[in-house]
ROSE-4610 file (N, C-alpha, C; in Angstrom, 1 decimal, always signed):
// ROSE-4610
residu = [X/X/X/X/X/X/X/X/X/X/X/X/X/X/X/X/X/X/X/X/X/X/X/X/X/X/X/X/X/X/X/X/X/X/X/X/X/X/X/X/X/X/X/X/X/X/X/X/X/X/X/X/X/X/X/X/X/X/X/X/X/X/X/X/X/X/X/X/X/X/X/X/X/X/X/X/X/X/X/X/X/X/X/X/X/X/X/X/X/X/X/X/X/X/X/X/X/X/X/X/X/X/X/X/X/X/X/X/X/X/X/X/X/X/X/X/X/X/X/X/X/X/X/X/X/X/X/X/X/X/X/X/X/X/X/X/X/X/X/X/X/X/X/X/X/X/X/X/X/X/X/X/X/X/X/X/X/X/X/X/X/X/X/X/X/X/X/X/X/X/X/X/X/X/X/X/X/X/X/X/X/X/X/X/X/X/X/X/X/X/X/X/X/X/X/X/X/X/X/X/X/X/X/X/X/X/X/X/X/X/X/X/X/X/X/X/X/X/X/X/X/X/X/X/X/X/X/X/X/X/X/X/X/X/X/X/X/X/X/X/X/X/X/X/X/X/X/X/X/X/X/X/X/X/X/X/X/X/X/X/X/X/X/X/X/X/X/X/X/X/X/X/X/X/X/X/X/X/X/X/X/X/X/X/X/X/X/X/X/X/X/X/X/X/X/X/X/X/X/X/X/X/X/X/X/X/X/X/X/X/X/X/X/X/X/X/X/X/X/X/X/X/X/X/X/X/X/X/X/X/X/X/X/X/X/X/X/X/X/X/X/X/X/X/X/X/X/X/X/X/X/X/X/X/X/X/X/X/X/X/X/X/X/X/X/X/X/X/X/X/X/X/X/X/X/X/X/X/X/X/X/X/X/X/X/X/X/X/X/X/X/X/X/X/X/X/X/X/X/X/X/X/X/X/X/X/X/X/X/X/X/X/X/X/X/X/X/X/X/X/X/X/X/X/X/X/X/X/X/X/X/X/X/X/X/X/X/X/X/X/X/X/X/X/X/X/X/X/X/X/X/X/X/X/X/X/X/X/X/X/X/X/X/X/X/X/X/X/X/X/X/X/X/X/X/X/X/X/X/X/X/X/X/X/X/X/X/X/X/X/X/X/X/X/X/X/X/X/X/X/X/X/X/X/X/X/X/X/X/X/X/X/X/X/X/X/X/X/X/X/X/X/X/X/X/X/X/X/X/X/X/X/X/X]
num = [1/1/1/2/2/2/3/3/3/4/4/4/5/5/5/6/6/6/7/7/7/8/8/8/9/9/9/10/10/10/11/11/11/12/12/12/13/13/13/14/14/14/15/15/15/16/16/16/17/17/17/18/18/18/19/19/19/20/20/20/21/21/21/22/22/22/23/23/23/24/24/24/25/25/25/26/26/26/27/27/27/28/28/28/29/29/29/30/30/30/31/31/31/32/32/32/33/33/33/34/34/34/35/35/35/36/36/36/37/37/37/38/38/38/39/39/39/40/40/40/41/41/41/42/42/42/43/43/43/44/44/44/45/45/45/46/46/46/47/47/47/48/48/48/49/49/49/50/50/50/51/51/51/52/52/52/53/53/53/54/54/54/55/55/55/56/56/56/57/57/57/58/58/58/59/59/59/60/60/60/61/61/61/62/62/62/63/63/63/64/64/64/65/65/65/66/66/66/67/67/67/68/68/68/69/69/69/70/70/70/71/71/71/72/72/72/73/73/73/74/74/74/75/75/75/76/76/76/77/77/77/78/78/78/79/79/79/80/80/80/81/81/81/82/82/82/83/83/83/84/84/84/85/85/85/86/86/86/87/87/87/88/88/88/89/89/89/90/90/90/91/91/91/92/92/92/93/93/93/94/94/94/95/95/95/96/96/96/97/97/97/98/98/98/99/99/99/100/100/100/101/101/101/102/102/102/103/103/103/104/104/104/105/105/105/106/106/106/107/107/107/108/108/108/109/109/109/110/110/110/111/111/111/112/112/112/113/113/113/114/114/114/115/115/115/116/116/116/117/117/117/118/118/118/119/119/119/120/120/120/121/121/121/122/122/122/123/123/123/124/124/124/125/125/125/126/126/126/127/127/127/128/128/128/129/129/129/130/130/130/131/131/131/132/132/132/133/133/133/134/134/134/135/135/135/136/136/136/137/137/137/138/138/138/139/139/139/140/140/140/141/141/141/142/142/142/143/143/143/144/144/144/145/145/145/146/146/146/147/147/147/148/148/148/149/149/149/150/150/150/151/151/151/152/152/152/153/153/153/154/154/154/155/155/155/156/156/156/157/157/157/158/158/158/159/159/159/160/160/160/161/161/161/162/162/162/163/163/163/164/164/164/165/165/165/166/166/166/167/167/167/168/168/168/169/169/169/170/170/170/171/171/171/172/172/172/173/173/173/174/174/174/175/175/175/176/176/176/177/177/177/178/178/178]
x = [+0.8/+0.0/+0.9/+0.7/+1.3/+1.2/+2.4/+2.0/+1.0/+0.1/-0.6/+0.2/-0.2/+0.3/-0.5/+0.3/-0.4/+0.1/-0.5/-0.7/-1.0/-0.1/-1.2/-0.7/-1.7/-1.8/-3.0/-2.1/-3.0/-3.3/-4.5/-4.4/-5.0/-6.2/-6.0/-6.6/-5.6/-6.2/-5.2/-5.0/-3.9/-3.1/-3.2/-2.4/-2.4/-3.6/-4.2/-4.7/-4.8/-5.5/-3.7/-3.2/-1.4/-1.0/-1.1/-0.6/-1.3/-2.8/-4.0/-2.5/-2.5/-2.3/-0.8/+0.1/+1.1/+1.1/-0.6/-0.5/-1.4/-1.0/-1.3/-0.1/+1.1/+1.9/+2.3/+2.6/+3.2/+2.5/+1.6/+0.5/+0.6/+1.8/+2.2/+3.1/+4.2/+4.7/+3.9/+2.8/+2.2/+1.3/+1.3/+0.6/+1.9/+3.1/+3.7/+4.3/+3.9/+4.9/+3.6/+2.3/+1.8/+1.0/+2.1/+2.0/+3.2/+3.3/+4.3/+4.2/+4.5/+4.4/+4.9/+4.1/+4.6/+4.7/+3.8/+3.3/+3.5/+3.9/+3.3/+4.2/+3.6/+4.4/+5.6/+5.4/+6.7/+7.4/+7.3/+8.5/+8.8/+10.1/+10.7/+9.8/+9.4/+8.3/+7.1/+7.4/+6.0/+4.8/+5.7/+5.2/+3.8/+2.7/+1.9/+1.9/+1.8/+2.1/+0.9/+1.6/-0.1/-0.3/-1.3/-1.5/-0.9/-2.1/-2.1/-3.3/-3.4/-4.7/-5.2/-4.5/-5.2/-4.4/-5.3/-4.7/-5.7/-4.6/-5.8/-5.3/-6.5/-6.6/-7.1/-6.4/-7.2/-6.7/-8.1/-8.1/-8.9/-9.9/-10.6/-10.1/-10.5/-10.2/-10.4/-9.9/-9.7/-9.0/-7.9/-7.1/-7.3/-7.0/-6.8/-5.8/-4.4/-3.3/-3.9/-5.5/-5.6/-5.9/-7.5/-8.0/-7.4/-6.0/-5.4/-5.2/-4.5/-4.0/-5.1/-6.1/-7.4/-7.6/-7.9/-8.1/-7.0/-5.8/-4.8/-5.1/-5.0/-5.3/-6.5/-7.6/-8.7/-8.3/-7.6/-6.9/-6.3/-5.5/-4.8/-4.7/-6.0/-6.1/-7.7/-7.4/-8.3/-9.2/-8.7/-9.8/-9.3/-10.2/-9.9/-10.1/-10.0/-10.4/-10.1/-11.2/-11.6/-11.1/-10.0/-9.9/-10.1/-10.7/-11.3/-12.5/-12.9/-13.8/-13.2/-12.3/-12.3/-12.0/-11.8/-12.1/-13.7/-14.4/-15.5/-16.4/-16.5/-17.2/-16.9/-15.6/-14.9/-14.6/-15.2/-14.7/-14.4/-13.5/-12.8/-12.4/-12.2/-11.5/-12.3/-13.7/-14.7/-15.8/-15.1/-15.7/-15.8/-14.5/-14.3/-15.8/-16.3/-17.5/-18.6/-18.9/-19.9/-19.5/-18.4/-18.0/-17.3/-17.5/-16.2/-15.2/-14.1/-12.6/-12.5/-12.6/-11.7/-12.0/-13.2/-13.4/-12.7/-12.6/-11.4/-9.8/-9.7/-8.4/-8.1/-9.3/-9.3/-8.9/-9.6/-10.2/-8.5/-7.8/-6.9/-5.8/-5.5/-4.4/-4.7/-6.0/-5.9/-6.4/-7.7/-8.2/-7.4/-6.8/-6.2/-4.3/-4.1/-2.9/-2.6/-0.9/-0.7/+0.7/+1.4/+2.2/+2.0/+2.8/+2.6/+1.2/+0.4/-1.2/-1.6/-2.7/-2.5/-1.9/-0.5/+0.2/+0.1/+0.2/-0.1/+0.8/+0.8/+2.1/+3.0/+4.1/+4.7/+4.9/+5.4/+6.1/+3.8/+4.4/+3.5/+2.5/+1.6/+0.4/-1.0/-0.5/-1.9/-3.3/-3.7/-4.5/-6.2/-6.8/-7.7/-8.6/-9.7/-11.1/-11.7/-12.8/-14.3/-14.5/-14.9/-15.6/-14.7/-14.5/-13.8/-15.5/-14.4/-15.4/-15.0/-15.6/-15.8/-15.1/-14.0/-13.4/-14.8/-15.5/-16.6/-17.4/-17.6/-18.2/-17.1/-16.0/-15.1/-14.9/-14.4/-14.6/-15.5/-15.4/-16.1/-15.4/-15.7/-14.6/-15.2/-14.8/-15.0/-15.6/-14.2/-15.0/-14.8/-14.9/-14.9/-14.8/-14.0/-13.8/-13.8/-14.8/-14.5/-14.2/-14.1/-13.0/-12.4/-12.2/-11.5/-10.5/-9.0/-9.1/-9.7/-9.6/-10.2/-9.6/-10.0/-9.3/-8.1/-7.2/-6.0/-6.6/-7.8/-8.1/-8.6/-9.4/-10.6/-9.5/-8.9/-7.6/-6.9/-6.8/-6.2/-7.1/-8.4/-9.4/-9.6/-9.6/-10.4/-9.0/-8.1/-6.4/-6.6/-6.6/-7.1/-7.9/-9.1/-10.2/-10.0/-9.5/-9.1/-8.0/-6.8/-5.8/-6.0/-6.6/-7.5/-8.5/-9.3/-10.4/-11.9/-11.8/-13.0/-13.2/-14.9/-15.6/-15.6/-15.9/-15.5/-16.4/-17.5/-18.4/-18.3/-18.0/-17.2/-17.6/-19.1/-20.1/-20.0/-19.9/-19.5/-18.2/-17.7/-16.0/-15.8/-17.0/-16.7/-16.1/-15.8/-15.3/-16.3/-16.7/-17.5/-17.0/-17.6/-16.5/-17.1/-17.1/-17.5/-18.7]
y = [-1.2/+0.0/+1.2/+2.5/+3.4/+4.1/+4.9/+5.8/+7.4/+7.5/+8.7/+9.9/+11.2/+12.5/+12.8/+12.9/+13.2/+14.6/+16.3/+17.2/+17.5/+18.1/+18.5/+20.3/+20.9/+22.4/+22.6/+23.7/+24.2/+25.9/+26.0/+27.8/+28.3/+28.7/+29.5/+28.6/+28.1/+27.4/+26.8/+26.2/+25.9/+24.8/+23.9/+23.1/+21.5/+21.7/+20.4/+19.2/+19.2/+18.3/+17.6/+18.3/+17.6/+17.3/+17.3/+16.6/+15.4/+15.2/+14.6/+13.1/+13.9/+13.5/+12.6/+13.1/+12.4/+11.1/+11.3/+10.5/+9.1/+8.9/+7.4/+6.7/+7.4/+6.5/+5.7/+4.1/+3.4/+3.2/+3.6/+3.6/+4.4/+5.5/+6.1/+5.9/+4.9/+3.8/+3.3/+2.6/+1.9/+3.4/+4.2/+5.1/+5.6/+5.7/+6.2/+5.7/+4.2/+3.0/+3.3/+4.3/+4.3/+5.6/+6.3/+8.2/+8.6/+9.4/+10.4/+11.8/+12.3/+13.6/+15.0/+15.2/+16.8/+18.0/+18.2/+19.5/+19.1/+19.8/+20.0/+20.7/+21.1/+21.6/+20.5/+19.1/+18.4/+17.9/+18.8/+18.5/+19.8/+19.8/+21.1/+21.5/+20.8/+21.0/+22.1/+23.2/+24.2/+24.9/+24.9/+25.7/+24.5/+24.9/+23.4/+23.5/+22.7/+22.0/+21.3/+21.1/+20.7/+19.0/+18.5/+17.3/+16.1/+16.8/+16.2/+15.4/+14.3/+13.1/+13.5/+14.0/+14.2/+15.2/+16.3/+17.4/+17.2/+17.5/+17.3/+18.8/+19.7/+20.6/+21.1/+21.7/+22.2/+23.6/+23.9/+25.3/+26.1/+27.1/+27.8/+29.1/+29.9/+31.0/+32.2/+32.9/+34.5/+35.1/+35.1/+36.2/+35.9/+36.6/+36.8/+35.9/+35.8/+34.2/+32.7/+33.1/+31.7/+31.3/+32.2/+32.0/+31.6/+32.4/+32.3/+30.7/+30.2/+29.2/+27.8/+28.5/+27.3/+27.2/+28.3/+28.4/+27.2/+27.7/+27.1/+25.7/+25.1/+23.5/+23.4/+23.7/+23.2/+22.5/+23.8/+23.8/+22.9/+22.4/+21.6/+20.2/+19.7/+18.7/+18.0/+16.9/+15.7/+15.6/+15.3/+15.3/+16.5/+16.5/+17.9/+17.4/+17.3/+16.9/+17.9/+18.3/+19.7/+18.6/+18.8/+18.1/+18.8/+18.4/+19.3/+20.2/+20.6/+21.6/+22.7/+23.4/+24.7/+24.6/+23.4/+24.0/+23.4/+22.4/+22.1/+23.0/+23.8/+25.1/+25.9/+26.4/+27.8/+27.8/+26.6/+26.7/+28.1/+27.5/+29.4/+30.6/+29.9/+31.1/+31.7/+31.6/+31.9/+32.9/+33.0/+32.9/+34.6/+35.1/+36.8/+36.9/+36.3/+36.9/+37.8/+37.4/+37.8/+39.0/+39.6/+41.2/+41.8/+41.4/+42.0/+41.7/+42.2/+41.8/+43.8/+44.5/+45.5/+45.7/+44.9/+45.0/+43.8/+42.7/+42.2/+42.3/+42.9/+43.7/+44.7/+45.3/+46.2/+45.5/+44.3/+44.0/+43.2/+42.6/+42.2/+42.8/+43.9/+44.7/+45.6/+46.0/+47.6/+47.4/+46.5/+45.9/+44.5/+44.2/+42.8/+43.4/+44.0/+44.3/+45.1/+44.2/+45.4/+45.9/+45.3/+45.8/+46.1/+47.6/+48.1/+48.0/+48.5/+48.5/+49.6/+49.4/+50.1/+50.3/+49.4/+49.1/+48.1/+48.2/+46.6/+46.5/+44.7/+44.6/+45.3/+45.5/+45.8/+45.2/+44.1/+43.5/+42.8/+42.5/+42.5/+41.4/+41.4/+40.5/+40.2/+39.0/+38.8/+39.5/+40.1/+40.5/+40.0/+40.7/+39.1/+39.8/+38.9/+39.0/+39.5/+40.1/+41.1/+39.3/+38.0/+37.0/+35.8/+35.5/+34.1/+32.9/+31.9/+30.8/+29.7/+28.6/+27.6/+27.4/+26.5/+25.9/+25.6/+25.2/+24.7/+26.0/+27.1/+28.1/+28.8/+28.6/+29.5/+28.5/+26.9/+26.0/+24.8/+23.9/+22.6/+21.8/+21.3/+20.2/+19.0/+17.9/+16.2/+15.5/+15.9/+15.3/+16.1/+15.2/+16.0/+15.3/+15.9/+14.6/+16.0/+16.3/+17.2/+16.5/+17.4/+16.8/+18.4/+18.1/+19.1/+18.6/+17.7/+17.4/+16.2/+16.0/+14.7/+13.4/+12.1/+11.3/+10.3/+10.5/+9.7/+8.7/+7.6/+6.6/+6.8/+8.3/+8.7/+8.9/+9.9/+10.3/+9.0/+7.9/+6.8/+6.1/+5.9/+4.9/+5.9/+7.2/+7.7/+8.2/+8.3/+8.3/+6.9/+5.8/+4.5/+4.2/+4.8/+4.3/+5.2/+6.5/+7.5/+6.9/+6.7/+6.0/+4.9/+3.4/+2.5/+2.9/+4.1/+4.2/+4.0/+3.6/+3.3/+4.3/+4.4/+5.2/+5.1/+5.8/+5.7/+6.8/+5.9/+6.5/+6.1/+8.1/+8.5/+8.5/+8.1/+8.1/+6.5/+5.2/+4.0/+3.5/+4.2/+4.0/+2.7/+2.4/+1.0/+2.1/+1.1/+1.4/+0.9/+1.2/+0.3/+0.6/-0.3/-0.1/+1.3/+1.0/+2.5/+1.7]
z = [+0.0/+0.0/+0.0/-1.1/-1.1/+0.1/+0.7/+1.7/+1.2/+2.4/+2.4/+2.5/+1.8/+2.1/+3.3/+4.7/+5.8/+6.2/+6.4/+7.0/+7.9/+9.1/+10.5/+10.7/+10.7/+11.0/+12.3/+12.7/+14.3/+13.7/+13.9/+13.6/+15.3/+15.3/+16.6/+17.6/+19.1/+19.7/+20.5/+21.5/+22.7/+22.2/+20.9/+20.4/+21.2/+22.6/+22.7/+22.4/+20.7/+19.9/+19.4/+19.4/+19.0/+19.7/+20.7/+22.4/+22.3/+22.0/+21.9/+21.1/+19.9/+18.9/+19.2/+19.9/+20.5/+21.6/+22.1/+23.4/+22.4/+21.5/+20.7/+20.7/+21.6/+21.9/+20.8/+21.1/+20.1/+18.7/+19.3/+17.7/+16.7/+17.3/+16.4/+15.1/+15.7/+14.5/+13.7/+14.3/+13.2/+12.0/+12.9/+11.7/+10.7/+11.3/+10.8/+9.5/+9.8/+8.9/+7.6/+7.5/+6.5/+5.8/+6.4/+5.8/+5.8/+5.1/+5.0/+5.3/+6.3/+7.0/+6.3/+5.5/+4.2/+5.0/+6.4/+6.6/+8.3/+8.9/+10.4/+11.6/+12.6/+14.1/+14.2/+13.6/+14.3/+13.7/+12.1/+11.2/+10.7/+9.9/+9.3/+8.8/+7.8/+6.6/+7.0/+7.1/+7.5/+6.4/+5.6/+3.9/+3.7/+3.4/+3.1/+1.4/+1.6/-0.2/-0.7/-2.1/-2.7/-3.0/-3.4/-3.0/-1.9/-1.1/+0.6/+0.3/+0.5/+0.8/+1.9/+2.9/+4.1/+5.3/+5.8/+6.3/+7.3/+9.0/+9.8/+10.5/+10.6/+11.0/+12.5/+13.6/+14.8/+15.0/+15.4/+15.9/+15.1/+15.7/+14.9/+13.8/+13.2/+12.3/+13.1/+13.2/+14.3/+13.4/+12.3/+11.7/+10.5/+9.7/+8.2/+7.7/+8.8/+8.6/+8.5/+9.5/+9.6/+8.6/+8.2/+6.9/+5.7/+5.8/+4.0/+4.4/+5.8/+5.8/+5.2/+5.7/+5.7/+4.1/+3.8/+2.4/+1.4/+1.8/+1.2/+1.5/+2.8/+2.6/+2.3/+2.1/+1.5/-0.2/-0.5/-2.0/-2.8/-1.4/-1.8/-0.9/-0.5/+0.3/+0.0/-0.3/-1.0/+0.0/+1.7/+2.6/+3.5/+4.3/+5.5/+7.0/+7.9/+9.0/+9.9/+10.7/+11.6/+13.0/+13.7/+15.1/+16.1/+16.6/+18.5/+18.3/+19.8/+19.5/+18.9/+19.0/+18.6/+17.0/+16.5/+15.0/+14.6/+15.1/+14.7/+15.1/+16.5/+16.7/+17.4/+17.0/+17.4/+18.9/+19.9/+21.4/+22.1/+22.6/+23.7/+22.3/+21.6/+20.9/+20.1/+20.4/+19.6/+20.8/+22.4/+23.0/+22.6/+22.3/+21.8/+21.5/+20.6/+19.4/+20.7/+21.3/+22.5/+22.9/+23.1/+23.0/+22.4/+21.2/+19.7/+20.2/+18.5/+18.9/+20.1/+19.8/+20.4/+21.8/+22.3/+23.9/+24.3/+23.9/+24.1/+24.2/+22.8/+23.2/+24.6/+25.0/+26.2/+27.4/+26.9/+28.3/+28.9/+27.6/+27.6/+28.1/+27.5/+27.7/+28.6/+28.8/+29.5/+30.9/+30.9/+32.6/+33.2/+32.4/+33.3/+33.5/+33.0/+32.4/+33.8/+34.6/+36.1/+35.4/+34.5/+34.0/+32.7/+32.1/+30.6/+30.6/+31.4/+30.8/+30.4/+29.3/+27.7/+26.6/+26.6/+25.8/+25.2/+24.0/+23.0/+22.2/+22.1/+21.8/+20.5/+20.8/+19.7/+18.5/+18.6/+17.2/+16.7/+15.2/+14.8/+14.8/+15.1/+15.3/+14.5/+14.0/+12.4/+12.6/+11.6/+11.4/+12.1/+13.3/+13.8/+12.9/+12.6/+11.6/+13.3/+12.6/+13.4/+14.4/+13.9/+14.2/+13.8/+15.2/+14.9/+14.6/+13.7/+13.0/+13.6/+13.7/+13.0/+11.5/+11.5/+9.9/+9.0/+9.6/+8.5/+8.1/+8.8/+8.3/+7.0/+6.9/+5.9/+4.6/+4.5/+3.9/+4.3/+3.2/+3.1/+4.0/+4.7/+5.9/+5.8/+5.1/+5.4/+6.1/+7.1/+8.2/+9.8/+11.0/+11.8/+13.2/+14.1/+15.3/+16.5/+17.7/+18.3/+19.8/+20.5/+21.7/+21.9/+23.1/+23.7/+24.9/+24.5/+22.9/+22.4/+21.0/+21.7/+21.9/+22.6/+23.2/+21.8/+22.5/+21.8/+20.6/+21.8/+21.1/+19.8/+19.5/+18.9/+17.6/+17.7/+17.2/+16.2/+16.6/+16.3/+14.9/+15.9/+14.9/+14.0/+14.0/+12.7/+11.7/+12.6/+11.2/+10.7/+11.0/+10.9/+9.6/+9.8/+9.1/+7.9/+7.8/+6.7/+5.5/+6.3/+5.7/+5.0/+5.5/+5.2/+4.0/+3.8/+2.9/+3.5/+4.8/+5.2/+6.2/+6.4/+7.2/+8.3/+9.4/+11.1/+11.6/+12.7/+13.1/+14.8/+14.5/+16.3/+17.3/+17.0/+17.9/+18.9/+18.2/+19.2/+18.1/+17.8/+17.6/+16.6/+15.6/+14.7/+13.5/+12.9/+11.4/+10.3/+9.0/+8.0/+6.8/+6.0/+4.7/+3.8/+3.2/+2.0/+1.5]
């Protein structure tokens, strides 16, 4: 069996779902012995490239960075997978929307802030959008595994069932064929 083009990108979000992603332990060999890792936090490779069979995405959309980024693997990725809550529906990072981005920024810098407060930061900081999203509200998303993060095992069966060609239904964790 040829190896898979396997992608992992985090846009906005605590990077919980990669930790997630690391605690499959030895199972990570066996996944490994059947992808090829193009894109991700744990390899040099950061640039995403084009024809990826499979890009697993966490974290929701808050900047104009994340967006292009989303955009771009939609583009260039066969399947898409939204991992955790905060990319299936925007979680904490979505919690901003409830009092815009600039009362957040306030509330950030200017009322919590005992040092340099009212100062923001200097060096430069991505563009955030008015409303962070949900991945699925900006692109078409596949599929979708949420968790906060979600559990290793979950993580496993559905890289599993992806790679394999077959479907995986998260709800009592079987696999079925196509």
């Amino acid at each position: 069996m040829a190896k898979i083009r396997l992608a992992t990108v985090w846009l906005d979000g605590c990077s919980g779902c990669h930790m997630s992603f690391l605690d499959m332990d030895e199972r990570l060999i066996e996944i490994a012995s059947k992808v090829e890792v193009v894109c991700s936090p744990y390899v040099d490779a950061k640039e995403f490239p084009a024809n990826v069979d499979l890009a697993i995405v966490e974290g929701a959309v808050s900047s104009e960075e994340d967006l292009e980024k989303l955009l771009k693997i939609r583009k260039n990725s066969k399947i898409v997978l939204a991992l955790g809550d905060c990319g299936v529906t925007g979680n904490v990072s979505a919690m901003r929307n409830l009092v815009g981005l600039e009362a957040s920024f306030k509330h950030a810098y200017d009322d919590l802030s005992d040092a340099n407060k009212g100062v923001r930061p200097s060096r430069e900081v991505p563009k955030q959008l008015e409303r962070v999203s949900a991945q699925h509200e900006r692109v078409f998303i596949d599929r979708f595994l949420p968790g906060c993060p979600p559990p290793a095992d979950a993580i496993y069966h559905i890289l599993l069932s992806l790679i394999e060609g077959k479907e995986y239904d998260i709800f009592n964790h079987t696999r079925f064929g196509k």
